[in-house]
Each structure stands twice: as C-alpha cells, then as structure tokens.
C-alpha positions in Angstrom: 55.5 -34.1 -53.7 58.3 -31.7 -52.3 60.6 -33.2 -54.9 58.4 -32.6 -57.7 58.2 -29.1 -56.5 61.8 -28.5 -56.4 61.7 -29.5 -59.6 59.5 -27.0 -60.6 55.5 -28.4 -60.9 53.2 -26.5 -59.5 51.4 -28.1 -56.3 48.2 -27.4 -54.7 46.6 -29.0 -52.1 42.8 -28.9 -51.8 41.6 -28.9 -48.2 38.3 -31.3 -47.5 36.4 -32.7 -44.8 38.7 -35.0 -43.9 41.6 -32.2 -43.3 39.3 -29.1 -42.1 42.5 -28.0 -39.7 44.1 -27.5 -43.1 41.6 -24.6 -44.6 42.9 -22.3 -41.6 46.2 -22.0 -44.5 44.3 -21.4 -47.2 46.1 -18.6 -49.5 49.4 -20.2 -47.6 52.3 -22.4 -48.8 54.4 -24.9 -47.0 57.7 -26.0 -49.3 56.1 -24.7 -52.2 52.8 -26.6 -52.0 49.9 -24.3 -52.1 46.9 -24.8 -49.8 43.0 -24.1 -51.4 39.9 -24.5 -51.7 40.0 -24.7 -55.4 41.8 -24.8 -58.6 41.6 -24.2 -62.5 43.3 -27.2 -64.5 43.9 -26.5 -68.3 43.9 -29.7 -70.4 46.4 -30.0 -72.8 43.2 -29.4 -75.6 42.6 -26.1 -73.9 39.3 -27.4 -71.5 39.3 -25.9 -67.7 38.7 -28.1 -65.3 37.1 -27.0 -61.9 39.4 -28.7 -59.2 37.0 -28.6 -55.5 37.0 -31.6 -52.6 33.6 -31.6 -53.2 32.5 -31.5 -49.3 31.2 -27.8 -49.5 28.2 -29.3 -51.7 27.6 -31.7 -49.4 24.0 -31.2 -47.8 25.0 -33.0 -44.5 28.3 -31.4 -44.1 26.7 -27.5 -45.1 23.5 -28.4 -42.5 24.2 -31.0 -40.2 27.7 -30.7 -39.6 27.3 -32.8 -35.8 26.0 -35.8 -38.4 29.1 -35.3 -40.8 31.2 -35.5 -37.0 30.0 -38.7 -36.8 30.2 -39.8 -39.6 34.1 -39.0 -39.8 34.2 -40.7 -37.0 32.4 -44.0 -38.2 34.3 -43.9 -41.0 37.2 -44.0 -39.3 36.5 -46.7 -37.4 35.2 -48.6 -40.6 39.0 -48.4 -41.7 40.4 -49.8 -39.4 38.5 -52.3 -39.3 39.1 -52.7 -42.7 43.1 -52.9 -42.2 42.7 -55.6 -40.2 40.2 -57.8 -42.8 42.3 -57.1 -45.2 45.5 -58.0 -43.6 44.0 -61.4 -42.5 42.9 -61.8 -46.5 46.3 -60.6 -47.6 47.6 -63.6 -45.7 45.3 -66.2 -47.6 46.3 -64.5 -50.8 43.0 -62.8 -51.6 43.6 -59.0 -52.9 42.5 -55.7 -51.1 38.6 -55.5 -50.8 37.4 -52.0 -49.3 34.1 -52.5 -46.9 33.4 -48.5 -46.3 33.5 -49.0 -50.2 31.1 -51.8 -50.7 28.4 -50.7 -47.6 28.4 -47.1 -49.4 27.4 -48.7 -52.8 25.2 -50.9 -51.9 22.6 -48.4 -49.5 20.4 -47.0 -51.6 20.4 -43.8 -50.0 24.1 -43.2 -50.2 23.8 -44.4 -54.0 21.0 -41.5 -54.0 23.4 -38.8 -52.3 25.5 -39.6 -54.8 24.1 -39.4 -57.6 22.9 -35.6 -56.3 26.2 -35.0 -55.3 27.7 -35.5 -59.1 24.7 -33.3 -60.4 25.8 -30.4 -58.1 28.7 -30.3 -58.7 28.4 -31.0 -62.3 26.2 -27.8 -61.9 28.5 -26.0 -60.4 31.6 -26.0 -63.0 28.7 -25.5 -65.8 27.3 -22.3 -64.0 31.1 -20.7 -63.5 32.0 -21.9 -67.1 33.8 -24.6 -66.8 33.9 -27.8 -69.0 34.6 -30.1 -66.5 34.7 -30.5 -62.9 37.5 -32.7 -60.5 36.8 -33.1 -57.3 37.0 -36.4 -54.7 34.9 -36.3 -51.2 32.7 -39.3 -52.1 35.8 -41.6 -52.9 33.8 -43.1 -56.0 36.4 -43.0 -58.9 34.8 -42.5 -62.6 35.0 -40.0 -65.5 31.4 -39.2 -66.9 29.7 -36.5 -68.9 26.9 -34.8 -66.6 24.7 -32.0 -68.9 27.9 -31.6 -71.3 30.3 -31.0 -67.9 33.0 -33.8 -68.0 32.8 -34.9 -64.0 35.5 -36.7 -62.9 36.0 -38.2 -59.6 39.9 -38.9 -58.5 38.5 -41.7 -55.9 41.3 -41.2 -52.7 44.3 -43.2 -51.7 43.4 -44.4 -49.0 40.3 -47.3 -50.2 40.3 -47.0 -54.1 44.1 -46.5 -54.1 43.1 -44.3 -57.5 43.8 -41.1 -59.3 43.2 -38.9 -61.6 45.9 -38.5 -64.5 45.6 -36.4 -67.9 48.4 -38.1 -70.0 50.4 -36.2 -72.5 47.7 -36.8 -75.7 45.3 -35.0 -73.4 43.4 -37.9 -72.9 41.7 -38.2 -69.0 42.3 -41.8 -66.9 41.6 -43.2 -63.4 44.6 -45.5 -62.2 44.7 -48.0 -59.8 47.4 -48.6 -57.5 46.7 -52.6 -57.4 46.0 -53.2 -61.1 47.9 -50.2 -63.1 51.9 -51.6 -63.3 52.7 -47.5 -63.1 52.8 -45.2 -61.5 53.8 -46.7 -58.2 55.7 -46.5 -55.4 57.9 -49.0 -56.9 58.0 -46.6 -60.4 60.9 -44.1 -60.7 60.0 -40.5 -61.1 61.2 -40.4 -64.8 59.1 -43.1 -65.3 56.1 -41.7 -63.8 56.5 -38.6 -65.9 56.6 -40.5 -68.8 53.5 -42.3 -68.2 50.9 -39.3 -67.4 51.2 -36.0 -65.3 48.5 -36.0 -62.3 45.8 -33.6 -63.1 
C-alpha cells in the first residue's frame, strides 16, 4: 500500500468495528494513507459509489455496543480456531473452508440481519445520491442491485480472502484470493495494475 502511494494512488483507509482505535485519526494520514469514515468512488462511467465499513448501521453495534464486545471477542476466538482446522485440512489437501463464514450463513437470524443490513445501507447511498454503495462489516462478498443502488460488498481478507475491483472497462468484480490466478501476492505490481485497479 505505501508503495502504491509513493507512486502516486490515492489511499484511504476506512476505520470499522474491528479497528475502532483507528477512528481517533480520522481527518489524519500516516505515509500518505488517509484515515475515514467514508469515501466517494467515481466509476470510470461517471457513477459515485458510497465507500462506509458499514458497522455504523449496525443496530447491535449503535445500541448494544457490550453485545458487539462480545461478539468481537467470539469472533475472534472463532478464527483461531479456524486457523488451526484449516491447517490440519491444508495437510490432507482439502482447501481453505471458513466456519465464522458457514455458522453466519446458515442462522437464520444472522441471514435476517443481513439482509436488513444491505437494505440500510442500500438506503443510505440512495438518500445522499449515490448510485451505489461499498462497504464490508458483514464479510459477505456480492454485487447486487438494492431499489436501483448497486450494493456491493468487498467481503474482508481475512475469511473470504476477496475484494472489490472496478477493472479498466468500468466493469465491477469480487476476486478471490484462492480461485482468481491475479492479483496475488505472488502477482507483480505491473501486473496487478493491469488486471483491475481496487475500487
């Protein structure tokens, strides 16, 4: 990120639940990477994009901020767990499998905060004239129109291994780390660029 910086794109890092120590910089930048609470992203068809976390339309973390403690906390431990699974699997030559992933979608209620979560924030970009909104906090990566807002959810890096690219025809795409060939780790910077620049 600091390279891409020096090299002139514009960085912005939007604080969330997961980093609340971070929001005490917002309106700061460290090496040239801004810290927010939101952003505007212009397509390359001239479409604004609402860029949020998402976690400040979050009913639990607005009014029961003790249960979204916990919460953190659980899913935290859920993680690590996780590592270890998947290591084990790794060693029998089964792929990465994500349980925080797989408990969320299959509660009913979480599929039910969910679902009001997209709508709110689908809301949200549609009341402050937006055409679309980005935004992660429920780790669920998909592009879908919502009421004529195009949401888009970036997933996170950490259980989905996905994001959120606009490639150069303008066109919006969720990556995978495990299945897309680029960009990776692996991929050189020149060929990253190529491919897509991160929206």
């Amino acid at each position: 990120m600091l390279r891409k910086v020096r090299k002139g794109t514009r960085v912005s890092y939007i604080a969330g639940n997961h980093d609340e120590a971070a929001r005490q910089f917002l309106g700061l930048a460290f090496g040239g990477i801004e810290i927010r609470d939101e952003a505007v992203h212009a397509m390359v068809d001239g479409r604004k994009f609402l860029v949020i976390h998402g976690d400040l339309y979050d009913a639990v973390v607005l009014y029961a901020k003790w249960l979204a403690i916990i919460g953190d906390h659980l899913y935290a431990l859920i993680l690590k767990l996780n590592r270890w699974f998947n290591h084990i699997r790794a060693k029998l030559g089964f792929r990465y499998w994500s349980l925080s992933q797989y408990l969320k979608h299959k509660t009913k209620n979480a599929v039910n905060f969910m679902t009001k979560f997209e709508e709110a924030v689908a809301r949200e970009a549609l009341a402050r004239g937006y055409d679309g909104v980005v935004c992660g906090h429920i780790h669920k990566p998909q592009i879908k129109e919502i009421d004529g807002v195009t949401y888009c959810n970036d997933g996170d890096w950490v259980e989905s291994l996905s994001a959120l690219v606009e490639t150069y025809e303008g066109e919006l795409k969720i990556i995978e780390w495990l299945r897309d060939p680029l960009p990776t780790a692996m991929a050189t910077e020149s060929e990253t660029e190529e491919i897509a620049r991160i929206a």
